[in-house]
C-alpha positions in Angstrom: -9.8 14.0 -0.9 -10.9 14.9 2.5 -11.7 18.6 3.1 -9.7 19.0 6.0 -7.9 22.4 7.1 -5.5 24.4 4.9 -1.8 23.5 5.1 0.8 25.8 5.7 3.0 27.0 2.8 5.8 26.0 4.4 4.7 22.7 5.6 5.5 23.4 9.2 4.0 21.1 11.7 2.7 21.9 15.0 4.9 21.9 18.1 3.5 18.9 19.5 3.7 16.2 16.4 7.0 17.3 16.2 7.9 16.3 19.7 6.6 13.2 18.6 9.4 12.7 16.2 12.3 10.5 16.5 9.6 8.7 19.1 8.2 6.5 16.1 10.0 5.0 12.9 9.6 6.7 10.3 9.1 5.6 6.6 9.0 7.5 3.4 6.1 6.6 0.6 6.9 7.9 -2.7 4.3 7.8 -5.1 5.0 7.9 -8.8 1.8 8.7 -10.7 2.4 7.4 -13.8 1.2 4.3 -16.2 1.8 2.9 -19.5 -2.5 2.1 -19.7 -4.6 2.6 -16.9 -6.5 -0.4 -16.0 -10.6 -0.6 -16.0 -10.9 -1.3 -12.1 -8.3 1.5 -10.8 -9.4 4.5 -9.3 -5.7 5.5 -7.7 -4.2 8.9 -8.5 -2.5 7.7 -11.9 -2.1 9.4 -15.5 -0.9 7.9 -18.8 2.6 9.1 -18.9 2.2 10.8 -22.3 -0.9 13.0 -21.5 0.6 15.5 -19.1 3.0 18.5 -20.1 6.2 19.0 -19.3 6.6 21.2 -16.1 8.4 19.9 -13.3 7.0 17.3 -11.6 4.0 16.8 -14.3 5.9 14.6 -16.7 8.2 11.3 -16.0 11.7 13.4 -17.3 10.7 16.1 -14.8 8.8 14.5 -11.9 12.3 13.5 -9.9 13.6 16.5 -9.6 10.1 17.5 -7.5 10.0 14.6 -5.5 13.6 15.3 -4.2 12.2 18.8 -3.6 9.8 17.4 -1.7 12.3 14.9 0.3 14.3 17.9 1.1 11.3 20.0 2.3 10.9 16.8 4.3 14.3 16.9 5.8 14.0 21.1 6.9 10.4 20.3 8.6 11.2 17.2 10.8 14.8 18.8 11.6 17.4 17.0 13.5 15.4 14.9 15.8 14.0 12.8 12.4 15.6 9.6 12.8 16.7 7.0 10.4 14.3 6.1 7.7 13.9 2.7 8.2 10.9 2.0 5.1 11.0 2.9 1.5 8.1 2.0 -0.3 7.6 3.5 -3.9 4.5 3.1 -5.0 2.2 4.1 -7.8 0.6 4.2 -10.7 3.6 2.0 -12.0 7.3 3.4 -10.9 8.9 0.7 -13.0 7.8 2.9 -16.2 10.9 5.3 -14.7 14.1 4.2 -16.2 15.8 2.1 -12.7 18.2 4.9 -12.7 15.9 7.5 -12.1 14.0 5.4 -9.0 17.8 4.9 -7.8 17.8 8.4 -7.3 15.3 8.9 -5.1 16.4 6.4 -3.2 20.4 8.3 -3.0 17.9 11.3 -2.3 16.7 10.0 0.8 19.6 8.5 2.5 21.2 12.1 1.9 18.2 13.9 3.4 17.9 11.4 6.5 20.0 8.6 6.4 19.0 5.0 6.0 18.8 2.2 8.4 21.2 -0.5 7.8 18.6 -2.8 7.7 15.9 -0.8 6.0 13.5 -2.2 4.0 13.6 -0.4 0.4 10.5 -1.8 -2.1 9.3 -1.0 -5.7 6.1 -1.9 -6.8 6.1 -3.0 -10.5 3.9 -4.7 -12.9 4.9 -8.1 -14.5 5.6 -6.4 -18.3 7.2 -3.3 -17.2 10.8 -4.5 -15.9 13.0 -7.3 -18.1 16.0 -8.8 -16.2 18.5 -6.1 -16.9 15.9 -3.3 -15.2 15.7 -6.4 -12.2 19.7 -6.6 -11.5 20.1 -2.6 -12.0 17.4 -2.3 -9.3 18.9 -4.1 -7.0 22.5 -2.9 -7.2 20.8 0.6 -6.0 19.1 -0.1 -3.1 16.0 -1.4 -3.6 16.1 -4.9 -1.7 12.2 -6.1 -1.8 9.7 -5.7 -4.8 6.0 -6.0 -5.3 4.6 -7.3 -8.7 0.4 -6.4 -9.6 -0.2 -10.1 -10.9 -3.8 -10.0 -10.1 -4.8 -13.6 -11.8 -3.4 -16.0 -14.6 -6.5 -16.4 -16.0 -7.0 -14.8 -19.6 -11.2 -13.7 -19.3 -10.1 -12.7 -15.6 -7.1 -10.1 -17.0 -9.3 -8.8 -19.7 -12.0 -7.9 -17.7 -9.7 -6.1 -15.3 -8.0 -4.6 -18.3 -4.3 -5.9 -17.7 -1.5 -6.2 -20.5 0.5 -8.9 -19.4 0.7 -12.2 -20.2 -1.0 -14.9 -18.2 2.9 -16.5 -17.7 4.6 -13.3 -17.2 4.3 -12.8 -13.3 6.3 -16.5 -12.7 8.6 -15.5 -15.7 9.4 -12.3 -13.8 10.1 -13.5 -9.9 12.1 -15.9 -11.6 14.3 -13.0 -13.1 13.8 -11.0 -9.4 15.4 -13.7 -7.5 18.6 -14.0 -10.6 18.7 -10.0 -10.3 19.1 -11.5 -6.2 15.9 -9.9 -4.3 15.4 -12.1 -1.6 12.2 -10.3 -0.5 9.9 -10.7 -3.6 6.1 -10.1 -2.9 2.8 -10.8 -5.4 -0.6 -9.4 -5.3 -3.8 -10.9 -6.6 -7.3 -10.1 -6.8 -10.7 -12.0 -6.2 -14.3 -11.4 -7.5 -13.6 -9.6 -10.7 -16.6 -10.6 -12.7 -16.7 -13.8 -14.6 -14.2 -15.9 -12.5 -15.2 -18.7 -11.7 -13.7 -20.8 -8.0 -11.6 -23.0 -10.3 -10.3 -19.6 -11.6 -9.2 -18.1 -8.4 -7.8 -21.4 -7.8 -5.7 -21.7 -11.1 -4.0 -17.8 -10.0 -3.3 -19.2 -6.2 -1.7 -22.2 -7.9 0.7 -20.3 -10.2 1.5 -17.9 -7.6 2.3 -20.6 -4.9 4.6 -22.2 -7.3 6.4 -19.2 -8.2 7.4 -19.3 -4.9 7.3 -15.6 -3.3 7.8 -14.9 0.2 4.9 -12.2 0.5 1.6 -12.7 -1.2 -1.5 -10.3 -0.8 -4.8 -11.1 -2.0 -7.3 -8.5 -1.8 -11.2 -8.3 -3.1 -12.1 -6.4 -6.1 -13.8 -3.3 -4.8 -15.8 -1.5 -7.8 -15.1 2.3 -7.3 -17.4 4.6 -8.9 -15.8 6.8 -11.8 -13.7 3.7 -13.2 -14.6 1.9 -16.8 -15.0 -1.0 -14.8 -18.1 0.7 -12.9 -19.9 2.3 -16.3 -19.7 -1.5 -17.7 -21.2 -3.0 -14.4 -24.2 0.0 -14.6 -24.7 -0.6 -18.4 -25.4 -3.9 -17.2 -22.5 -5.5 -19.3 -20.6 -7.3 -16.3 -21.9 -8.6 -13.2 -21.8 -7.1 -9.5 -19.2 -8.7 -7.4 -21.1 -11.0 -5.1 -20.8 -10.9 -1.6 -20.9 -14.7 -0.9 -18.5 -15.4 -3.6 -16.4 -13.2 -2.5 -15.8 -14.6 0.9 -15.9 -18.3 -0.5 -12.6 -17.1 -2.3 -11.0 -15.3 0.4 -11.5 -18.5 2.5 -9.7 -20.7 -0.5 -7.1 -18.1 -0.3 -6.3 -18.8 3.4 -6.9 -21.9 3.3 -4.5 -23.0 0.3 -1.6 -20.6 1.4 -2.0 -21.7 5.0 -1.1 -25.6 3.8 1.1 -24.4 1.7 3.7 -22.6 4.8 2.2 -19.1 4.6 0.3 -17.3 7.4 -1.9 -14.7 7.6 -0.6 -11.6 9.4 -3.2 -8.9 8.1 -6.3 -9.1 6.9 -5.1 -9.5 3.4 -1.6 -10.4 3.5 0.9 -13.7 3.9 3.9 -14.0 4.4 6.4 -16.7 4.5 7.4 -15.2 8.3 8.1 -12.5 9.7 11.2 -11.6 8.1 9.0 -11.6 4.7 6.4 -9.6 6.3 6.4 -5.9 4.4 7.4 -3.3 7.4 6.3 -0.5 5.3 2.8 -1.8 5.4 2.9 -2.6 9.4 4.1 1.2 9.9 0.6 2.7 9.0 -1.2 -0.3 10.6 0.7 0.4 13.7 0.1 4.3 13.5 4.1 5.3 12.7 5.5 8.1 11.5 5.7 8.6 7.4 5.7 11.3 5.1 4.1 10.8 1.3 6.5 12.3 -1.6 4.7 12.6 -4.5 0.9 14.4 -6.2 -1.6 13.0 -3.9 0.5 11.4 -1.5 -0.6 10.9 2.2 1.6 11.3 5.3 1.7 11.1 8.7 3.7 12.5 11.9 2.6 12.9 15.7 -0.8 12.8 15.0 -1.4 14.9 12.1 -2.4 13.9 8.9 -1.8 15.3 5.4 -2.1 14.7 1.9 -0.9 16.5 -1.5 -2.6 18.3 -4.2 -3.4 15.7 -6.5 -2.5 16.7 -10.2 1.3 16.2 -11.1 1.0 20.0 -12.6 -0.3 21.3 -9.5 2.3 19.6 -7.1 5.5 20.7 -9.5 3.6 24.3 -9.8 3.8 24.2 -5.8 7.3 22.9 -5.4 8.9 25.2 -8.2 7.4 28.1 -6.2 9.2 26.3 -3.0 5.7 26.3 -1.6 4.9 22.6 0.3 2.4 20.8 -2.4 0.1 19.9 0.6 -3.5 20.8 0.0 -4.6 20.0 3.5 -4.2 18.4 6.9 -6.6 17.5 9.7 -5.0 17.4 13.2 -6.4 14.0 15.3 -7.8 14.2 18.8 -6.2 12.1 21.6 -9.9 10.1 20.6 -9.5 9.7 16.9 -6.1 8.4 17.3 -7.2 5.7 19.7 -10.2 4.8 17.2 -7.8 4.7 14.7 -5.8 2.2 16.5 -8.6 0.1 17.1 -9.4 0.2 13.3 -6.0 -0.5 12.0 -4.3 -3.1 14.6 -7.3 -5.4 15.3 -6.6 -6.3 11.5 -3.0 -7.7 12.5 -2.3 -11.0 13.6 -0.4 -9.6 16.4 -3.8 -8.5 17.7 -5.1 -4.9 19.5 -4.2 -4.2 23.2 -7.7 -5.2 25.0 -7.1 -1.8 27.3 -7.3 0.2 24.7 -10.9 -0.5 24.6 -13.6 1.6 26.7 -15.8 0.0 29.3 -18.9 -0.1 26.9 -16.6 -1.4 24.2 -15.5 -4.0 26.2 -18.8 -4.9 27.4 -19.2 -5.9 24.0 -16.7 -8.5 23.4 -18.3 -11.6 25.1 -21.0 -11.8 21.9 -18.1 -11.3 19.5 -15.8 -14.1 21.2 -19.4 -16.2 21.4 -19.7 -15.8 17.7 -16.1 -16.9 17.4 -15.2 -14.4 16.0 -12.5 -12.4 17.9 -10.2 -14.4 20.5 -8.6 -13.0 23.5 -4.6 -13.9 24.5 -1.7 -12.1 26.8 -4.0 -9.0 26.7 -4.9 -8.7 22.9 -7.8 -8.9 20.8 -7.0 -11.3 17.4 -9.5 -11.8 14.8 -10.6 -15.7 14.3 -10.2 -16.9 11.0 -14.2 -15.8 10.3 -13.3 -12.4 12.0 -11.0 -11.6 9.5 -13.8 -12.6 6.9 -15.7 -10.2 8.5 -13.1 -7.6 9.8 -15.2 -4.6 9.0 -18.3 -5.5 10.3 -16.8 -6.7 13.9 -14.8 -3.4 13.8 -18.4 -1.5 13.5 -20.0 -3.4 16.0 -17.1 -3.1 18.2 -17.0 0.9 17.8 -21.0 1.4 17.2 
């Protein structure tokens, strides 16, 4: 976590982020920090869900009861002007390991707290072995109209490695069940450069992923993050390094085999079917929107200021029993920062980043980057070339630099 400053008690917000409201959609995150087995490569704010106790908000029987503490804290803070939520994305850890009743209540939370948008977008993540049909249908008959399944690869080494449970077959098996239970909006994600795969690995996952048939796919490169098993195996010399090159071979199969196959690139690391099948959670923090994070660790943002929860499920249902807000601390973004941010978040999207967003001395440093072919210019945006989004970060720094 960041250091930030301290967050009020209350969770009050300055006057002008709250002008701000109603100005922006707004989307809730809720995170639910729980997993059956933790995998070797994750470093997200997860716990087993039998090794915590059994205060509120530290266990799975007691954690919904805090987060709709939280959504109601939520609610008092934005006040009247909060509009419609139009994004629900609940996230984790693994949510699915809550029975589909309990996730339905959050979900019942939230439209009493703010309302929800007739056509909002309302998304579980889930792992393949987690949910059976029955969990699927019961799902969608409360609210939840798109879901995102952690396939990561069909390969058996590959899974290993990374430490998953499910069975090569059971991510096609599942969307299968998905679109019976009738989601519509069905997303997967995969990941490249885990050590040990080969190209003609990387291709067998795209292959059973594209004939599963989602509308969303993501495909992101394995990142090792120090602190996981996955890193002490790499520093005891027992796996590999990802490699650079390898990595970008792969990510360039990846856009290449789900561009010929009707899929297009609309962030860095994520297709889509169109635009209808794009995830509008996801665009809301690209495109700087409001949201507010229910859950331990959760981030949020609103007008400008950003904030993020104590991370331990003990702490954040200590906090919330108290009726104390379970932030830990905030940082309030200059008029600057939130223009950087811009840059760094919507030059990743297809849609491209408004060129007059740009200072002179960055634009003065464009022509090398369109000479490189690497960034493109049309109707006033800035849009990353196939090779720019290869190399998103690195154009981003020597845009900023």
């Amino acid at each position: 976590m960041p250091e930030g400053q301290p967050a009020p008690s209350d969770g009050s917000l300055p006057v002008h982020a709250l002008s701000d409201v109603g100005k922006r959609p707004l989307g809730i995150y809720i995170h639910v920090p729980f997993c059956t087995t933790r995998c070797g490569y994750c470093d997200f704010n997860t716990y087993t869900a039998t090794e915590l106790g059994a205060e509120p908000g530290a266990s799975r029987a007691g954690y919904v009861a805090g987060a709709i503490k939280e959504l109601e804290l939520a609610a008092r803070v934005l006040g009247p002007d909060a509009p419609e939520i139009s994004t629900i994305f609940v996230g984790g850890g693994t949510p699915t390991v809550l029975p589909a009743d309990d996730l339905g209540r959050l979900i019942a939370a939230v439209r009493g707290c703010f309302g929800l948008a007739e056509d909002a977008e309302v998304t579980t993540e889930s792992n393949p072995e987690s949910v059976d049909a029955a969990d699927l249908y019961r799902l969608r008959q409360l609210g939840f109209n798109r879901i995102s399944f952690g396939m990561q690869s069909v390969v058996p080494h590959v899974l290993a490695t990374l430490d998953r449970v499910h069975s090569p077959d059971r991510p096609q098996q599942v969307i299968t069940e998905a679109k019976a239970a009738g989601f519509a909006n069905i997303s997967l994600d995969l990941i490249y450069g885990t050590p040990g795969e080969s190209a003609a690995d990387w291709q067998s996952s795209l292959d059973a992923a594209l004939a599963a048939s989602p509308q969303h796919i993501s495909a992101y490169a394995l990142i090792v993050e120090e602190g996981t098993r996955l890193a002490a195996r790499i520093r005891r010399g027992e796996l590999p390094s990802p490699d650079d090159d390898d990595l970008a071979d792969k990510y360039l199969i990846a856009d290449e085999r789900l561009s010929a196959a009707g899929y297009t690139a609309y962030e860095v690391s994520n297709w889509s079917t169109g635009r209808a099948s794009r995830c509008r959670h996801n665009l809301g923090y690209w495109r700087s929107d409001h949201w507010w994070g229910i859950g331990p660790g959760a981030h949020s943002h609103v007008g400008g200021v950003r904030w993020w929860n104590v991370k331990h499920p003990r702490a954040y249902g200590s906090r919330l029993a108290a009726d104390h807000s379970p932030a830990l601390a905030r940082e309030v973004l200059t008029r600057d920062d939130r223009r950087v941010e811009r840059i760094l978040l919507e030059l990743r999207l297809a849609d491209g980043l408004p060129a007059s967003l740009l200072t002179s001395t960055e634009r003065g440093r464009l022509a090398d980057l369109r000479a490189r072919g690497l960034i493109t210019a049309q109707d006033g945006k800035l849009i990353l070339s196939r090779n720019g989004r290869l190399l998103a970060d690195g154009v981003i720094r020597e845009l900023l630099d």
